[in-house]
Phi, psi and omega in degrees: 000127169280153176325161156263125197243134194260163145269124214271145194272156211290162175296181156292186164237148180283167186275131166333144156057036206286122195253015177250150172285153176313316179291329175297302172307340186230031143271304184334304201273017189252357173251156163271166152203172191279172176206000173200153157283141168301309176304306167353276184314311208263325163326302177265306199108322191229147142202168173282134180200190203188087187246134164065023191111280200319140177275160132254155154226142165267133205194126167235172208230099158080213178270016173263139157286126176282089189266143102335171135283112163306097177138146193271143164305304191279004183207006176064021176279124164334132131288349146329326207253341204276197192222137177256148202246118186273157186080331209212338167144217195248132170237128176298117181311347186268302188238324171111352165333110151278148185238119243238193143305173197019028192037040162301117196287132170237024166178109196269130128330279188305334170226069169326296170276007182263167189279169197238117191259137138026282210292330191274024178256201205251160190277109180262166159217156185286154187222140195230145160212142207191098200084068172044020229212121164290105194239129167233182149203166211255335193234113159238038177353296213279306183102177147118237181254152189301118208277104213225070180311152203258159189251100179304156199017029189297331188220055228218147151300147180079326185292114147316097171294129193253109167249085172334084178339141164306175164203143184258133173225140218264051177193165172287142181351279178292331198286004201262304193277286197338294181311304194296322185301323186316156204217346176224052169248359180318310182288339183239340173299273201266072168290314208274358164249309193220331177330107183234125216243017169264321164240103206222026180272131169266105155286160155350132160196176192283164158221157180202119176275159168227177200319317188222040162153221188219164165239148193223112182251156193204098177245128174186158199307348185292110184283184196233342176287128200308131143014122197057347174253132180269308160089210194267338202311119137287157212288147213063343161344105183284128180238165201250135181249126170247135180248151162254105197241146162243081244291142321320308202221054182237110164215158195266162177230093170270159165193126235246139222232160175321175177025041181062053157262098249231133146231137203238140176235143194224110163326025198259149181269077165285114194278104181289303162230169176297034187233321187234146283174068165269144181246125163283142172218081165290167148206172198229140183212153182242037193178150174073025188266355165303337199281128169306147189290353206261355155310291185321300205271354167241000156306317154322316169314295201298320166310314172258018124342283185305312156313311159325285176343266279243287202290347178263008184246346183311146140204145017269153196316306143358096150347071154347088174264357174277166182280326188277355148358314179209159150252179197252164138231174182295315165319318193282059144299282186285324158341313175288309165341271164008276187321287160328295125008252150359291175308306194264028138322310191124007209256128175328130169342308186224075205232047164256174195261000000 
């Protein structure tokens, strides 16, 4: 008996106007990432998004999140530009087409009774949600469970959950994670938050790599208490920030605060393009949960406010990945990590277009 020969399935096609070299965009589109807050999602019912290039619309239908192409099959109009129809999904602004679960068309206006072919239904992507945060990915070939890096204490007892409004930044990813990864800019970014610009010494730290990126413990006297609040630190206190990255563009921040206090930031880089940035920031805290949240949501602002400065001004806009490019210091410990990382992904030297 012979064999059955499967035909291995066609690449995707790149996205109009695609600011990644190819090969690169698709070791990219084959990891996940977010793409919306969910209360976003649950305010309208629609949105608009932007992942590698690709435009999406999010939209839900009844208790499914849909993610999409933002375009109607049948005139090439945003479906974005539409109005969601509660309980049943997105109707395109153009012709009136409807969109269904699974981004099935379940209604032409103009031919109300005729059967609905195959084509008008929508190009889907898988959609996960997890830490308040609408998570797709563009290749999901390979199948199996969503590869979603976990979040210290997010579902831990005593913790706050936190979900940050996004913020968009006008620069690329990794150059986004490098910075969050950074241990000695602390004292000249962020003076106006948390930055002490009296103590800018980086003593020695670890790096340890694990299965899809590394962990970086960085102890050192520089408190975490906002600009002006002494908070509980006794005097000399070490606090420990341990980061975690997860390849490409994810990494956690616990930082471990007096009297067993914990605040965990969960890092994700989303590359709408290689240019532009949305950053998601859930957090989780076991203390300070009296404080209103809208407190919350805007020291973080500021803090990566500060940062945004810095990362929309690098050049080159791009992530160096060769080494000899730039230079190092000993503080750039995780960075080179970083760096290295990226590389045996498989991802280019220089590798935004």
């Amino acid at each position: 008996m012979s064999a059955t020969l499967t035909k291995p399935a066609a690449p995707i096609a790149l996205p109009r106007g695609c600011t990644f070299l190819e090969a690169d965009w698709r070791i990219l589109a084959r990891q996940w990432y977010p793409v919306a807050l969910v209360r976003d999602l649950d305010e309208t019912g629609l949105l608009g998004a932007k992942l590698l290039d690709q435009p999406l619309v999010v939209y839900r239908a009844g208790d499914e999140v849909v993610v999409a192409d933002d375009l109607c099959p049948h005139r090439g109009v945003p479906l974005s530009m539409g109005r969601n129809v509660t309980g049943v999904g997105v109707t395109c602004p153009y012709h009136g087409l409807r969109f269904a679960g699974a981004g099935r068309c379940v209604h032409v206006p103009a031919h109300p009774s005729n059967g609905i072919p195959t084509k008008l239904h929508l190009k889907t992507y898988p959609a996960v949600i997890r830490y308040g945060l609408i998570w797709t990915c563009l290749d999901n070939q390979a199948g199996g469970e969503p590869a979603i890096p976990p979040m210290p204490h997010w579902d831990e007892d005593g913790f706050q959950q936190i979900v940050c409004p996004y913020i968009d930044i006008f620069g690329f990813a990794g150059r986004q994670m490098e910075g969050f990864l950074d241990v000695a800019h602390f004292g000249f970014v962020h003076v106006d938050t948390f930055g002490d610009p009296d103590n800018l010494e980086v003593p020695p730290y670890d790096v340890e790599a694990h299965t899809n990126g590394f962990d970086a413990y960085y102890r050192s006297t520089v408190s975490n208490f906002p600009r002006g609040i002494e908070g509980n630190a006794p005097p000399g206190f070490v606090w420990l920030r341990h980061f975690s990255v997860q390849l490409p563009f994810v990494a956690t921040l616990t930082v471990h605060f007096p009297e067993d206090g914990r605040l965990a930031i969960f890092n994700a880089a989303s590359p709408v393009s290689a240019k532009v940035t949305r950053l998601f920031v859930p957090i989780a805290r076991n203390f300070g949960t009296e404080i209103p949240v809208e407190d919350v949501y805007a020291f973080n602002r500021l803090v990566f406010e500060e940062d945004k400065a810095i990362i929309e001004m690098q050049k080159p806009e791009n992530l160096p990945l060769d080494p000899r490019m730039e230079a190092h210091i000993p503080a750039d410990r995780s960075s080179i990590a970083y760096r290295r990382g990226l590389r045996d992904l498989g991802l280019s030297q220089f590798f935004t277009a």
